[in-house]
N, C-alpha and C positions, 0 to 999 in steps of 0.2 A: 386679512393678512395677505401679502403679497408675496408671490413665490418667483425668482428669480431662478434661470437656468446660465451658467458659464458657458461662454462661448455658442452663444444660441445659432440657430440655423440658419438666420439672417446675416449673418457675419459680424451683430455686434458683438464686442466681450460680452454684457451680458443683458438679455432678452428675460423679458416679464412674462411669466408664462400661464400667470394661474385666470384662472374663469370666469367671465363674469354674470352673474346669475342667468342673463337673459342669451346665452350662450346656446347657440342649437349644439355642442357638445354636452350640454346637461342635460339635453331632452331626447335621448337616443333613446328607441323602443326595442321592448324586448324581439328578439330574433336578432336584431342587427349582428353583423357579422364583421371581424373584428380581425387584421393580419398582422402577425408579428414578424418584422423582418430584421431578421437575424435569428442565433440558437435553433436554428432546426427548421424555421417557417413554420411557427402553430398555428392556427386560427382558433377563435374564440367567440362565441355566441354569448349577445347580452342577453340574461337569465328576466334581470329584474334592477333597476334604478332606487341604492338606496337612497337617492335625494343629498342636500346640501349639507355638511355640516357648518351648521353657521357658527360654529366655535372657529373654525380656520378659513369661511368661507374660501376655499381653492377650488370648487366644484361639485360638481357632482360624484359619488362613489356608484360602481356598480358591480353587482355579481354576474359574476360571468364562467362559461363551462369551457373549459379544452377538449376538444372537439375530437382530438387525437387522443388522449388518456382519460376523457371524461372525468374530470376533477375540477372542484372550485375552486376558482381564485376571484381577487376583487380589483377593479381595473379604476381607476380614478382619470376622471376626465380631461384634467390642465396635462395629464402624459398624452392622451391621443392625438394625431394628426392624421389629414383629412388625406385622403389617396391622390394620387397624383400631385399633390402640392409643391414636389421636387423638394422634401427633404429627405436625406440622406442618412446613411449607418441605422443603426439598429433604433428598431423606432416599432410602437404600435399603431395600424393606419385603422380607420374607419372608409368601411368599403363602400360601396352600394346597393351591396348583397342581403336580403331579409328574411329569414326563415318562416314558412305560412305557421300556422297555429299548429298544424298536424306536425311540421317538423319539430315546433317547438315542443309538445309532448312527447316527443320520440326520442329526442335526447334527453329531456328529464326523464322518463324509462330508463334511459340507456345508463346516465350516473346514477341512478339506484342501484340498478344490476351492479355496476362498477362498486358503488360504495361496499355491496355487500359482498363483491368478491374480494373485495383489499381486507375488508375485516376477517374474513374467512383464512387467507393467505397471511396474517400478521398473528389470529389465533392459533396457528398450525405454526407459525416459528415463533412464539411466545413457548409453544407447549414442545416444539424440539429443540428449543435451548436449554427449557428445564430437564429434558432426558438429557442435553449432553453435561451437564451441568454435579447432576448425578450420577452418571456413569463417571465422569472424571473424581467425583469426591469416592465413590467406590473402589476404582480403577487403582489410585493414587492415596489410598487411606491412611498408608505407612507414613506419607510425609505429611511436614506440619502446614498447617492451612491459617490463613491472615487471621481469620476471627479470632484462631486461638495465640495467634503470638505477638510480641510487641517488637519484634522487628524491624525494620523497614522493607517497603517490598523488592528494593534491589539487594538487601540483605539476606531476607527471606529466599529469594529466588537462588541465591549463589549456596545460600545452604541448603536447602533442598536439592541442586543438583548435586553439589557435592556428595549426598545421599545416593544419589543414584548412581553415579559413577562407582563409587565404592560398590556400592550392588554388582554393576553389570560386570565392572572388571576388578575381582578383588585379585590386590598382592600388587596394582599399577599406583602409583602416590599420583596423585592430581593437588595442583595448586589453584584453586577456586577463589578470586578476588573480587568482589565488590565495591564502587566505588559513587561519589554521585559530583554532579557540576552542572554548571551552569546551563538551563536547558537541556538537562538529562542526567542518566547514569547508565551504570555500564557494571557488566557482570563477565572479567576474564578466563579464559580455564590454559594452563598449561601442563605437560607432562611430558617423560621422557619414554620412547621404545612404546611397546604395550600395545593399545586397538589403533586403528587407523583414526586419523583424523574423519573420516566417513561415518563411521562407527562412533563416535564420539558425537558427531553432530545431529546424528539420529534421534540423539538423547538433550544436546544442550538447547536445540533449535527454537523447540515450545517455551524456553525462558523467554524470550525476544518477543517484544509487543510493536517495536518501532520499526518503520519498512523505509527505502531509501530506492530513488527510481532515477538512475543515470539518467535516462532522456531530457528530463526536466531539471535536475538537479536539486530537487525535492525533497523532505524528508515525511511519512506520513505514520500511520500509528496504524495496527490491526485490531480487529474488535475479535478478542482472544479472552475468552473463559478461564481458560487454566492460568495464566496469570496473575488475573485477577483474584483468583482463588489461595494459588503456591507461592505467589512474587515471581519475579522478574525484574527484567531490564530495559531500556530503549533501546542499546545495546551489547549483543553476544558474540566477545571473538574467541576462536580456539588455539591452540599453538601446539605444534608435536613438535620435541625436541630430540635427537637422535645422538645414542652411544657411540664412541670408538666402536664398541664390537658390533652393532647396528649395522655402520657404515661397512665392517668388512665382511658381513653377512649378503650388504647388497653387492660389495666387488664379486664374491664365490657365484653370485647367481647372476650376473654379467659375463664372468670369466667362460659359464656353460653357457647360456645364451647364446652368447655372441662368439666363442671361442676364437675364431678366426681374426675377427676384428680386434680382440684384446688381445692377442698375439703381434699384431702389428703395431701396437701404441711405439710410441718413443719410447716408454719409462712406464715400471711397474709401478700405477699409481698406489697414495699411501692415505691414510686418513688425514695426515699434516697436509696435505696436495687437495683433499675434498674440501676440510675446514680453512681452507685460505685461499680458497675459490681459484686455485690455480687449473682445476679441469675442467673449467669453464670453456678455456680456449682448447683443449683437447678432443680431438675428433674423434669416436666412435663410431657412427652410423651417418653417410653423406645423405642430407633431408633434398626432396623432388629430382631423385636419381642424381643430384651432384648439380644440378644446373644452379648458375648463379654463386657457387663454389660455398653452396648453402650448406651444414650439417649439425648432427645433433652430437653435444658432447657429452664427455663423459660423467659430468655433473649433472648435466638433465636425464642420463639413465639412473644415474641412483636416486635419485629421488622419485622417479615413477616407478621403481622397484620399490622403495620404501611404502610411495605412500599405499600402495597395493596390498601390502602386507604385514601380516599382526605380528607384533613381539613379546613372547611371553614377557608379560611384566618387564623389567626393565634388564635389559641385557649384561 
């Protein structure tokens, strides 16, 4: 069988790459030592030559140790290239470096050690998953849990919080919506006055299994027990909605605050003035002493008044 690579290093499209038996790539001895360039620069020590598979005759297979993690992998021969040879990008080279026998036993020591610390460390969180695992079905006994319900889990999850919020804040009404779509679903909470959005999130946050990372613009998934256990969602949004008497809860504690400053406004603002975002453009507090004729209005103090603070149940 003939193994072809795209755009080979010779600069043809495409370059024939695989082995041919009498190939000194299939008859590398163990120690030889082996550079990967690219991913971090590992080097790799051949272990032992597992010979040809004349099912695909491509070369020779070999086991080989990372030298850095002491871990097995198997390197196949039509991938190597020979050091120096002026190929380019990420490539594994065959050096001309050979480990004596003595080294060679030294790193077979050294990956047993290693094997048997990776089992020891994969035992140890085998066995503190099952405590967290149990502490959460303890923890959390009151709600209902997957095995016993026929739900769905983004169902499951918005009804279990729903449970909880009623718990932590009784006499606040919470609207808890679940939904699912293409590539996901999604578990809403909104409410009027009552705990903070902070306070709320404390609680909604362990629904949420799916993570999203601006840098890359990514989306990825948490390895999250309670979840899996209660339901959830890929995604959790919250939303505080606030009263007329809210809003003029947060003007009384502006008006002290700041007294001076709310003394000088143009115009006593009004709740019709916050909900129609006309104190957006009204000045309260000039931001970096006033330079650049920068400041903070009077719609960005009320709502860090608000979201600071709890309102009994709904106002």
């Amino acid at each position: 069988m003939a193994i072809y690579e795209l755009f080979g290093s010779n600069g043809k499209t495409m370059q024939r790459i695989d082995v041919p038996a009498n190939d000194e790539r299939n008859n590398l001895q163990p120690g030889r030592i082996l550079q990967m360039h690219g991913y971090s620069d590992p080097q790799y020590m051949i272990l032992r030559n597992l010979g040809i598979d004349t099912k695909w005759g491509s070369g020779a297979t070999y086991e080989a140790v990372n030298l850095g993690t002491m871990s097995m992998i198997r390197q196949q021969a039509y991938t190597l290239k020979w050091a120096g040879d002026g190929t380019k990008g990420i490539h594994v080279a065959i050096t001309d470096k050979t480990y004596t026998t003595d080294q060679i036993l030294d790193v077979v020591k050294a990956v047993k050690a290693a094997d048997i610390r990776r089992k020891h460390e994969a035992e140890q969180a085998s066995a503190a998953k099952r405590d967290e695992i149990a502490g959460l079905r303890k923890q959390y006994a009151h709600l209902e849990m997957t095995e016993n319900s026929k739900k769905t889990g983004w169902a499951l999850g918005a009804s279990n919080l729903r449970k909880e919020l009623r718990a932590a804040f009784p006499g606040v009404k919470f609207s808890v919506k679940s939904e699912s779509y293409s590539m996901g679903c999604s578990i809403s909470v909104s409410w009027q006055d009552g705990p903070t959005s902070k306070a709320v999130n404390a609680i909604a946050d362990k629904y949420q299994y799916g993570t999203f990372d601006g840098m890359t613009d990514s989306s990825g998934y948490k390895d999250e027990e309670f979840t899996a256990i209660f339901g959830g969602a890929k995604h959790v949004s919250t939303s505080r909605h606030y009263s007329d008497t809210a809003i003029k809860i947060a003007f009384s504690i502006l008006k002290k605050e700041y007294s001076g400053n709310w003394e000088a406004l143009p115009y006593e603002p009004t709740v019709e003035d916050f909900n129609n975002g006309r104190l957006l453009d009204v000045e309260l507090v000039k931001s970096n002493n006033g330079v650049g004729g920068g400041f903070w209005s009077v719609s960005n103090f009320v709502h860090k008044v608000l979201n600071r603070t709890t309102l009994n149940r709904s106002c």
